[in-house]
C-alpha positions as CSV (number, residue, x, y, z in Angstrom):
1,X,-19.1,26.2,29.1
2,X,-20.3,28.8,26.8
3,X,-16.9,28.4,24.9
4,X,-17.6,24.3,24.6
5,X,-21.4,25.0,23.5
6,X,-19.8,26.8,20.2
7,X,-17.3,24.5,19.6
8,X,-19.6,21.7,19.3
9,X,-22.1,23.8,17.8
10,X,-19.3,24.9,15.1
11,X,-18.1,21.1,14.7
12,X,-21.2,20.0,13.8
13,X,-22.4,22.6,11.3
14,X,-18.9,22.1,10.1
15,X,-19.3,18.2,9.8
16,X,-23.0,19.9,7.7
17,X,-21.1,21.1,5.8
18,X,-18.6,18.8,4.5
19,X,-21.9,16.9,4.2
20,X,-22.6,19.6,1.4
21,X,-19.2,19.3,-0.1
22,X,-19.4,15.4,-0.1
23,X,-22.5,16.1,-2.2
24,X,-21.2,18.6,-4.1
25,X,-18.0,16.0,-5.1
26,X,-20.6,13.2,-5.5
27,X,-22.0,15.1,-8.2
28,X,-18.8,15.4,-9.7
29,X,-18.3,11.7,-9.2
30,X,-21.6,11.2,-11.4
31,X,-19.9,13.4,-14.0
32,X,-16.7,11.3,-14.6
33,X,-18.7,8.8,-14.2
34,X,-20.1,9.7,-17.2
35,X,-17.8,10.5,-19.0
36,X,-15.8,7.7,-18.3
37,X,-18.7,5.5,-19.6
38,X,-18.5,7.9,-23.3
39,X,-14.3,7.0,-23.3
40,X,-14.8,3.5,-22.6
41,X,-17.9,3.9,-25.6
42,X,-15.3,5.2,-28.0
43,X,-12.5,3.0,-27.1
44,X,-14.5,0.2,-27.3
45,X,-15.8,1.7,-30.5
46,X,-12.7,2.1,-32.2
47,X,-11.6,-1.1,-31.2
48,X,-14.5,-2.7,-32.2
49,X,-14.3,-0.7,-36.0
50,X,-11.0,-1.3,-36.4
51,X,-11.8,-4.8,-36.2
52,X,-14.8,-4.4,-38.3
53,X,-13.2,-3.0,-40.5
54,X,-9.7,-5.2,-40.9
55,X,-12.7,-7.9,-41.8
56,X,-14.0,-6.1,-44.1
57,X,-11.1,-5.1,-46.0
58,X,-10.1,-8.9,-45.3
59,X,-13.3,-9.9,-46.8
60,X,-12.5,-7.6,-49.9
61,X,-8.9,-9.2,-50.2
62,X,-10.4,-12.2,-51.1
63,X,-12.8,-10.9,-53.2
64,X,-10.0,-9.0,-55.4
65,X,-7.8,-12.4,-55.3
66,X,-10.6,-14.1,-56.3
67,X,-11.8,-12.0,-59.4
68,X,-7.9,-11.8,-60.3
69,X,-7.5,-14.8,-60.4
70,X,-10.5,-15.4,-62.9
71,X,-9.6,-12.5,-64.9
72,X,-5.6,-13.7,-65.1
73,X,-7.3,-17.1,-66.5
74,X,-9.9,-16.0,-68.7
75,X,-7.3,-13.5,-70.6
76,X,-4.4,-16.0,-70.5
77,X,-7.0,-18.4,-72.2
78,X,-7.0,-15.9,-75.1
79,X,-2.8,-15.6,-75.4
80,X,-1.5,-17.3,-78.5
81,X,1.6,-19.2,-77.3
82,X,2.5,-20.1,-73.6
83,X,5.7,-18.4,-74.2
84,X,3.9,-14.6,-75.2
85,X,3.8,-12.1,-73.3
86,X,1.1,-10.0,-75.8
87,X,-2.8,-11.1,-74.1
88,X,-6.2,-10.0,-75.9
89,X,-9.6,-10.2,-74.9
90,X,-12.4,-11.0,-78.0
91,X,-15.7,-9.6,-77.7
92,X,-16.8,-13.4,-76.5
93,X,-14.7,-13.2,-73.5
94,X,-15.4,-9.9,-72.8
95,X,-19.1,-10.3,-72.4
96,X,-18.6,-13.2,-70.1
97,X,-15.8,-11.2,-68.0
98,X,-18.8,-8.5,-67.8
99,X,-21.4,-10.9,-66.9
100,X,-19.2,-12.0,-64.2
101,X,-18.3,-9.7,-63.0
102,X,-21.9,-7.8,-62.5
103,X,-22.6,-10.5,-60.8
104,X,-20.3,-10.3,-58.7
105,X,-20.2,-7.5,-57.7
106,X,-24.8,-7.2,-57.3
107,X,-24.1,-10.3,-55.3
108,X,-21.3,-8.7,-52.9
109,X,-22.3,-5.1,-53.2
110,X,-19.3,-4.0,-54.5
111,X,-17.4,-1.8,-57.2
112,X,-15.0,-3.8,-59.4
113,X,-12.4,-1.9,-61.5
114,X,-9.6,-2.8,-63.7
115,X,-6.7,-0.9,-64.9
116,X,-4.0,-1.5,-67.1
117,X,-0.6,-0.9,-66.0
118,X,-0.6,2.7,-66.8
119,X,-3.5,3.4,-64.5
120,X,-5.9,3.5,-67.3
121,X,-9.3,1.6,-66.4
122,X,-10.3,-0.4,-69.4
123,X,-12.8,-2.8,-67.2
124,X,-15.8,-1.4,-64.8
125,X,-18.5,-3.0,-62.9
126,X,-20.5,-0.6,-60.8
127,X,-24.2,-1.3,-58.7
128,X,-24.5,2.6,-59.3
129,X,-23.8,2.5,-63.4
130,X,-22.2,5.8,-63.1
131,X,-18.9,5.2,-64.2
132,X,-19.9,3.1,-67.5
133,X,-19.5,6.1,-69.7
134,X,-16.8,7.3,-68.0
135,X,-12.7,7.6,-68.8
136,X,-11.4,7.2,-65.6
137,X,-7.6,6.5,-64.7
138,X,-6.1,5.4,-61.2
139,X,-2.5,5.8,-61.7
140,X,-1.4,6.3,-57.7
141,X,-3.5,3.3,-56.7
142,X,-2.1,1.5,-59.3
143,X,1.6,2.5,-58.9
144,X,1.4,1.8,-55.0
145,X,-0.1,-1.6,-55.8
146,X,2.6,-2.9,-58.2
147,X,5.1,-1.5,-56.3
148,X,4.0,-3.1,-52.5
149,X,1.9,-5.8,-54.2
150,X,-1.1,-4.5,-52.3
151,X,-3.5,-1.7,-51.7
152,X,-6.1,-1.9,-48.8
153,X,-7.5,2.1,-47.5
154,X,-10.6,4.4,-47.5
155,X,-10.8,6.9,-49.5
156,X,-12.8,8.2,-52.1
157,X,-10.3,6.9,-55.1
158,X,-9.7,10.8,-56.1
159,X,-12.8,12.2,-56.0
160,X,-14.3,9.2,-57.9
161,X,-16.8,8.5,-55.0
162,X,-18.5,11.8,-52.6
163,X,-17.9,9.6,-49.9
164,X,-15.5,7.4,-48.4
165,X,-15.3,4.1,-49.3
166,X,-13.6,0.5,-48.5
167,X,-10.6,0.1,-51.2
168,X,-8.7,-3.1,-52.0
169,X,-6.4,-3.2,-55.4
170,X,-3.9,-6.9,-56.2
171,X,-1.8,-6.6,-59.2
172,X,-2.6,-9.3,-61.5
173,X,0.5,-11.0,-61.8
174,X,0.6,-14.0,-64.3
175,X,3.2,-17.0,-65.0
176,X,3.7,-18.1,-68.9
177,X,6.4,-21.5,-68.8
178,X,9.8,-18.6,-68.2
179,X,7.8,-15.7,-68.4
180,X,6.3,-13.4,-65.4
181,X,4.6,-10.2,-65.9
182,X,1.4,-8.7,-65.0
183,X,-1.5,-8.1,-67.1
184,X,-2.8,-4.6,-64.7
185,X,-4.7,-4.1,-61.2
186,X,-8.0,-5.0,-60.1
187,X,-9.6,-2.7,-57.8
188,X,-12.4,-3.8,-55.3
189,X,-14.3,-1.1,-53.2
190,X,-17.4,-1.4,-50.9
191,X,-19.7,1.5,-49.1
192,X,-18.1,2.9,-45.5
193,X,-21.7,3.6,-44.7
194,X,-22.1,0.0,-43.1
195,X,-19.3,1.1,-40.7
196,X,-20.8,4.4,-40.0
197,X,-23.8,2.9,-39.1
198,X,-22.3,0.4,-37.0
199,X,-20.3,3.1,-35.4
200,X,-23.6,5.2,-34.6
201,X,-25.1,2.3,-33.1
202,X,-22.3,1.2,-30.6
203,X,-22.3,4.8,-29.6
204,X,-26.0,5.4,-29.0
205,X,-25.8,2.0,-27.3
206,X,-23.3,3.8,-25.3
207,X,-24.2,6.9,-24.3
208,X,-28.1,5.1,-23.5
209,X,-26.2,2.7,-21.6
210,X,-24.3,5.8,-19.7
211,X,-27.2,8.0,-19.3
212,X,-29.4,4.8,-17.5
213,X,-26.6,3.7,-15.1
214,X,-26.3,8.0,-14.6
215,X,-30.1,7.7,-13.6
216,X,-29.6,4.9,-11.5
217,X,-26.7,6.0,-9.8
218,X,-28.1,9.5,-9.1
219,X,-31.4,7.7,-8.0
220,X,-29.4,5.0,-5.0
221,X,-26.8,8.4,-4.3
222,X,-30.1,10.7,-3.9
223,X,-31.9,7.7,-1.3
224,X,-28.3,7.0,0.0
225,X,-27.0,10.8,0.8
226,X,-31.1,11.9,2.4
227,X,-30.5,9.0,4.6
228,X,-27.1,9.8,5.7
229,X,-27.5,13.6,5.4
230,X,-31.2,13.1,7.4
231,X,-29.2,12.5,11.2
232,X,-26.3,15.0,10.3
233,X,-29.1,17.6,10.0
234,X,-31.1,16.3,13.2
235,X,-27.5,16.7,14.6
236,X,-26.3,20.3,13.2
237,X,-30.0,21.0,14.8
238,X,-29.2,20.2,18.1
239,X,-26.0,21.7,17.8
240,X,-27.6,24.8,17.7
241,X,-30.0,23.9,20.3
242,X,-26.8,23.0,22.7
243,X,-25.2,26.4,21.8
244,X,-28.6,28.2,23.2
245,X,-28.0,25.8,26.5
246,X,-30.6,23.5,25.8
247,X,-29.1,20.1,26.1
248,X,-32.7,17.5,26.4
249,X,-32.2,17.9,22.3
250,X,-31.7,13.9,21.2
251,X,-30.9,12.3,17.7
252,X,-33.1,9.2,16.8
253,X,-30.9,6.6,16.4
254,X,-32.3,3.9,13.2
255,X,-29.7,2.3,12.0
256,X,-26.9,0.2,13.3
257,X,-24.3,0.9,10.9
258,X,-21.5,4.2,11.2
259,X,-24.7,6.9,11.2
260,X,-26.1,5.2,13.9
261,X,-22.7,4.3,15.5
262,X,-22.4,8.2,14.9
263,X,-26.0,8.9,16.4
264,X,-25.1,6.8,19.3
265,X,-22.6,8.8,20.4
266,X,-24.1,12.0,19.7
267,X,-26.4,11.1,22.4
268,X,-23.9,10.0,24.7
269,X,-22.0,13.4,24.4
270,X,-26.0,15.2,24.6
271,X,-26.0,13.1,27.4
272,X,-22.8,14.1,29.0
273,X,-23.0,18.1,28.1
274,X,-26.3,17.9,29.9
275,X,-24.5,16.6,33.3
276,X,-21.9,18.4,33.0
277,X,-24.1,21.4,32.7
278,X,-25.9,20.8,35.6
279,X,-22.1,20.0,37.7
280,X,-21.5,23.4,36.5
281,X,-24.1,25.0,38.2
282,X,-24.1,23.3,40.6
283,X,-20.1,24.1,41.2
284,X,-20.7,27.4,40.4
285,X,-23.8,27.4,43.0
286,X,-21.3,25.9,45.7
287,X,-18.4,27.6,45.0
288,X,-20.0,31.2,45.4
289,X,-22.0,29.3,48.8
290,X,-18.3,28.1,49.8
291,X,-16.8,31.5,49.5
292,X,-19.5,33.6,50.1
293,X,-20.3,32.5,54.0
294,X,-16.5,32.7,54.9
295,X,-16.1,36.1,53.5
296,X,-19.2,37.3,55.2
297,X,-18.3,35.8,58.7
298,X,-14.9,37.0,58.4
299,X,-15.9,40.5,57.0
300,X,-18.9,40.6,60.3
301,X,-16.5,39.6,62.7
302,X,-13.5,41.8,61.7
303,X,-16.5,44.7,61.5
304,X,-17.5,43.7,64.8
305,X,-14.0,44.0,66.1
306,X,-13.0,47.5,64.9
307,X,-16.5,48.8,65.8
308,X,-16.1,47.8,68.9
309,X,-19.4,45.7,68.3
310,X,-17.6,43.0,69.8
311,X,-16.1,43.1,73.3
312,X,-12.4,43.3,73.9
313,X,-11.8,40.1,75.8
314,X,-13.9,38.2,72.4
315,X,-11.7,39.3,70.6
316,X,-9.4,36.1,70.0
317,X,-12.0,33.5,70.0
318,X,-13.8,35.3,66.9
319,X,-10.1,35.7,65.6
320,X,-9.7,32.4,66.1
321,X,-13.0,31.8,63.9
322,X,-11.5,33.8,61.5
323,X,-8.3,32.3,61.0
324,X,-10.1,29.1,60.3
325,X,-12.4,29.9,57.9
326,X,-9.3,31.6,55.9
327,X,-7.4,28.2,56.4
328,X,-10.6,26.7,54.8
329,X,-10.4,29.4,51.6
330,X,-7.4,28.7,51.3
331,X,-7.3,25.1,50.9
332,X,-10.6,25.7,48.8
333,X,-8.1,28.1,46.6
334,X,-5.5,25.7,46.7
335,X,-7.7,22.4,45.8
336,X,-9.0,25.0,42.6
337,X,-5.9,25.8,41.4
338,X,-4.3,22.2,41.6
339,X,-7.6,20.7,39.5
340,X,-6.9,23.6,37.1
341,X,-3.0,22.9,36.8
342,X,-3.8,19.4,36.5
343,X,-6.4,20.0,33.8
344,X,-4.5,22.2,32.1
345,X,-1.3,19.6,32.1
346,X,0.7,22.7,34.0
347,X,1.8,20.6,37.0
348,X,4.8,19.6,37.1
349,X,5.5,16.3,39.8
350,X,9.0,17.2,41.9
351,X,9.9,13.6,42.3
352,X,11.8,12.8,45.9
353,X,12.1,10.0,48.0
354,X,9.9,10.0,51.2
355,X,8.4,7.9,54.2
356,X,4.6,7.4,53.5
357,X,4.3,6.7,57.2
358,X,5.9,9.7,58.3
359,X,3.5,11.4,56.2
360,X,0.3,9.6,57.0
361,X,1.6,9.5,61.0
362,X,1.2,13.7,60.6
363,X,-1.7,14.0,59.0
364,X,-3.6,12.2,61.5
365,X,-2.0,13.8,64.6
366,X,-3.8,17.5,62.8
367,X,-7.2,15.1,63.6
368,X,-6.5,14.2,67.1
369,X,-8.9,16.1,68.9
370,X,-12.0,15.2,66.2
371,X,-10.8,11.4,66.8
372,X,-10.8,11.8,70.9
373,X,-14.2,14.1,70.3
374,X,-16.2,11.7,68.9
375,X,-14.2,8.9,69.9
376,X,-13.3,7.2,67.0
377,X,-10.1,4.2,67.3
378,X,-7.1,4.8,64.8
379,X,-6.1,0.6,64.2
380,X,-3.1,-0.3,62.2
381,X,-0.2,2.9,62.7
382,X,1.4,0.5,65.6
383,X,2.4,-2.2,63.0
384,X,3.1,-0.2,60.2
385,X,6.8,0.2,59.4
386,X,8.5,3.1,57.5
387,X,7.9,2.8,53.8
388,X,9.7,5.1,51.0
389,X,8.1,5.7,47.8
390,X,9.2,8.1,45.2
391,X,6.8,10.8,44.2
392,X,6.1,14.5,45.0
393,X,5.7,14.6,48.8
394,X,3.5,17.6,48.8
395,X,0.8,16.5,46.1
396,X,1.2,12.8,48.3
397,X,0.6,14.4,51.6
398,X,-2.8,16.4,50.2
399,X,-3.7,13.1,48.8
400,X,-3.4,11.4,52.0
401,X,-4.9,14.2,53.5
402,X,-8.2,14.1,52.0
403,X,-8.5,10.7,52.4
404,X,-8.3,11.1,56.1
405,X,-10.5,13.9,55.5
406,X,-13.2,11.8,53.9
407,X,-13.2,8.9,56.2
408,X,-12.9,11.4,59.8
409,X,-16.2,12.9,58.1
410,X,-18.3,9.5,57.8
411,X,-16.8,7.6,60.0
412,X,-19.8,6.6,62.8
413,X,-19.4,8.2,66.2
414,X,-17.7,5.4,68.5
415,X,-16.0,3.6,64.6
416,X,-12.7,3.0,64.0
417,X,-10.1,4.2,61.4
418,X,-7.7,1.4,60.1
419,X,-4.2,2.3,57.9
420,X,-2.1,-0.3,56.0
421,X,0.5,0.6,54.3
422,X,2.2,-2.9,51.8
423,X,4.7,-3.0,49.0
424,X,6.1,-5.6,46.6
425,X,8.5,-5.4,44.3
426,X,6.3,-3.5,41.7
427,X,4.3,-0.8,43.8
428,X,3.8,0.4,47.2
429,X,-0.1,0.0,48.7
430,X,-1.8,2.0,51.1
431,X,-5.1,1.6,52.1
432,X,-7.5,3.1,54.8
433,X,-10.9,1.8,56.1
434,X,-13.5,3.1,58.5
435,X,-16.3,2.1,60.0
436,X,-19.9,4.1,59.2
437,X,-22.8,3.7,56.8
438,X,-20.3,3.1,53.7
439,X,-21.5,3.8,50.1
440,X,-24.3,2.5,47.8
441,X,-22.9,0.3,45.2
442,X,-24.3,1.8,42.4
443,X,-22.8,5.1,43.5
444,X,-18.6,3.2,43.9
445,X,-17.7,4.2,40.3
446,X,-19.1,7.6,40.8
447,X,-17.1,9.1,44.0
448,X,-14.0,9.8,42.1
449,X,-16.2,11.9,39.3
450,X,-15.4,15.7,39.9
451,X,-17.9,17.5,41.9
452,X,-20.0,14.5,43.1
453,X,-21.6,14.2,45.8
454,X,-23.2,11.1,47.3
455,X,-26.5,11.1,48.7
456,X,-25.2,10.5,52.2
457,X,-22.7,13.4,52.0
458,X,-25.4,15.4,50.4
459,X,-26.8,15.7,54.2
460,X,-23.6,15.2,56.4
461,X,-21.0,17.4,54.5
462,X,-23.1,20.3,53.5
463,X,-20.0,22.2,53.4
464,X,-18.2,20.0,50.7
465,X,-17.7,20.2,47.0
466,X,-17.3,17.1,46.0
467,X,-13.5,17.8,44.7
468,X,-11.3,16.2,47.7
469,X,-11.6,12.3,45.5
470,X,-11.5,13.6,42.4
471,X,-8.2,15.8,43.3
472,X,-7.1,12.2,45.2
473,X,-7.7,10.1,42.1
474,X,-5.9,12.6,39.6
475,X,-2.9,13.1,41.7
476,X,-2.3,9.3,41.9
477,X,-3.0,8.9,38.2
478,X,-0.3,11.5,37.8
479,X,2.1,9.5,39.6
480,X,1.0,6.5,37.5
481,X,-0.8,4.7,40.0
482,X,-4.3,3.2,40.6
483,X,-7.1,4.6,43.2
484,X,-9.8,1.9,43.9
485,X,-12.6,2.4,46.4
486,X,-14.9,-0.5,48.4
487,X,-17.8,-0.6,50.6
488,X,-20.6,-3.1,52.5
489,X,-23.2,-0.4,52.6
490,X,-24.1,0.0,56.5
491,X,-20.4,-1.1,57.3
492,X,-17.6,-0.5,56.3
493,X,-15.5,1.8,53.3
494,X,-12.2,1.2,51.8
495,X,-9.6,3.7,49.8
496,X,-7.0,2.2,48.5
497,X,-3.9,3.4,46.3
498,X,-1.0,2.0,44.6
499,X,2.3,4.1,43.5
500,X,4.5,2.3,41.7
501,X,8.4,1.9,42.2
502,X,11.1,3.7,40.6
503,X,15.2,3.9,40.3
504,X,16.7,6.5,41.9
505,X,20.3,8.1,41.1
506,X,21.3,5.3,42.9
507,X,19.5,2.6,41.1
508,X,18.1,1.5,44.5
509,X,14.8,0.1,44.0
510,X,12.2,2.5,45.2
């Protein structure tokens, strides 16, 4: 008992335990959490630039289409002949081109360049006014734009800019009656700040967003993990309790979901430990009773004998004592080490076919003289005919045996005894019923529990352990039958088992 006090002590400290390491992963749970809400953040975030930002440079498109388009007029205006390919701007034109185009660009924030064909920037509008003064040339932009027909990146146009910026260049293609050509590139550019800034702000939106739900979930795990870890420790408590042999330790049960379902049955094994507890000493109490007083009759007599305490012509009736109390250690012994082998799954059933009436007819002759003694009537072995079951005839026969046992023992001086023995073509049944003061029916579903002990045999079979129905009942599970047991308290009692039919070698129904 000792051995089952430290397993459940260990199981539960252990179950503690994994209650710590379900903690421990919960925590680690709150950290991908986490972290999962900053990679969905960034996704998100790129997605949501990138489709900024395809606007943008949409936007700028356009713009630079737009401003082309102007430009291609407003110097075409200025060509002598539809059928030149030589343009000029007069100082006229160019003032209006200017005016335009700073207001364009103050109205759309932007940077407006144009370059000839060699790269060379003849025309610039800036917010900033920093590049007035300035000989600048953008040959790569402008080579990549004549040769694709289109320019659209970030950069910082060669150093131009300290910063990145939004970068949009068209060629500016024109059309005079048969001849094409193209006067140079316009180049558009905006600030990348506006996209840094939105960037900065979907990801503090983010990470606040993360950071509250964090707080929230650690907030419902905290309340949910005291409340399931509260009974686990009221548990790992009495554990510990149980292993000191203290077993009136209970767990409040609250709830009614799996904790209490858990709590429940906490209690129910409390409640179990605690009776079993007190079986065991009260086994262990009987057991040394049991084979204490045999061994100290038989050690007085046998004393007595070569002494010479005790008188020659005495000598066989207190032999005769003798030899019964070691019959009655011995099938103490016997009934001990069957409940063990049967416990332990060691016993092995030697199947054979057998007459149950032969068998029942033998055990009761071994009672004769306590039948004539206190006169008790044997009913129902006249009409009986032979029935053969299949089972193990030895482990049958002590089954039998203690049934016959049980009902000589509380059967009313004067009763009767009545055997039936039945079959069909599923099972064979035998039954026996005697007369006397029966049994309580709260107490029917108890009498086949190991070691009890009804509070009627309590007074009439002091010498009893309360094993011979329990070592009935697991014998006829073995052979896959049923045991049932009925009384009218101040009556009658019935025992009853069934053991099912098998094939033989000879396929005979048995």
């Amino acid at each position: 008992m000792k051995l089952r006090n430290n397993f459940f002590r260990f199981k539960f400290v252990r179950v503690y335990n994994k209650q710590s390491l379900f903690l421990k992963y919960m925590s680690i749970s709150l950290v991908i959490v986490f972290f999962s809400f900053l990679v969905l953040g960034t996704i998100l975030t790129v997605v949501i630039t990138n489709y900024w930002t395809n606007e943008k440079i949409t936007t700028l498109e356009k713009r630079a289409d737009s401003v082309g388009n102007f430009l291609v007029e407003k110097i075409l205006s200025n060509s002598p002949t539809s059928s030149s390919s030589t343009y000029f701007i007069d100082s006229e034109d160019m003032n209006i081109i200017q005016n335009t185009l700073e207001l364009f660009a103050r109205d759309t924030d932007t940077d407006i360049f144009v370059a000839k064909t060699n790269g060379d920037v003849f025309i610039t509008q800036s917010n900033e006014r920093i590049f007035y003064n300035n000989n600048i040339s953008m040959p790569d932009v402008v080579r990549e734009t004549l040769t694709f027909g289109t320019y659209s990146k970030t950069g910082n146009l060669g150093g131009i800019y300290k910063s990145d910026r939004f970068i949009v260049a068209r060629p500016l293609n024109y059309k005079r009656g048969m001849v094409e050509g193209t006067i140079g590139v316009i180049i558009v550019t905006v600030s990348g700040k506006d996209i840094t800034g939105f960037t900065d702000m979907i990801l503090r939106i983010f990470i606040l967003s993360a950071v509250a739900s964090l707080a929230l979930s650690i907030l419902a795990i905290s309340i949910f993990s005291y409340n399931m870890v509260k009974p686990l420790k009221q548990m790992a408590r009495a554990a510990k309790q149980f292993g000191k042999g203290d077993f009136t330790v209970r767990v409040n049960v609250t709830t009614n979901d799996e904790m209490g379902e858990l709590a429940v049955a906490f209690n129910n094994m409390a409640d179990s430990l605690a009776s079993s507890e007190t079986i065991r000493k009260s086994f262990i109490a009987n057991v040394s009773h049991e084979l204490k007083t045999p061994m100290t009759t038989i050690a007085g007599f046998i004393d007595g004998i070569l002494d010479g305490t005790i008188a020659p012509e005495k000598h066989n009736y207190y032999l005769r004592i003798v030899s019964d109390e070691i019959k009655r250690l011995s099938r103490l012994v016997h009934s001990m080490l069957n409940l063990s082998r049967i416990d332990n799954g060691e016993l092995k059933i030697n199947y054979n076919r057998f007459d149950l009436l032969t068998t029942l007819v033998t055990i009761v002759i071994t009672y004769e003289q306590e039948l004539d003694k206190r006169n008790i009537e044997v009913r129902g072995l006249d009409s009986i005919s032979p029935k053969f079951i299949y089972g193990d005839k030895d482990l049958i026969h002590q089954a039998v045996y203690n049934l016959i046992e049980n009902a000589v023992k509380f059967t009313n001086e004067g009763g009767y005894i009545e055997f039936n023995i039945t079959e069909n073509s599923n099972q064979t049944l035998f039954t026996i019923k005697n007369s006397g003061q029966g049994i309580k029916k709260e107490e029917l579903s108890l009498v086949f529990d190991r070691f009890y002990k009804t509070d009627k045999s309590r007074s009439m079979d002091k010498k009893g352990l309360g094993l011979g129905l329990y070592l009935v009942k697991s014998i006829i599970h073995l052979h896959g039958g049923e045991i049932k047991a009925d009384s009218v308290y101040g009556e009658y009692t019935i025992f009853g088992f069934s053991i099912p039919k098998k094939q033989d070698k000879k396929n005979s129904l048995l």
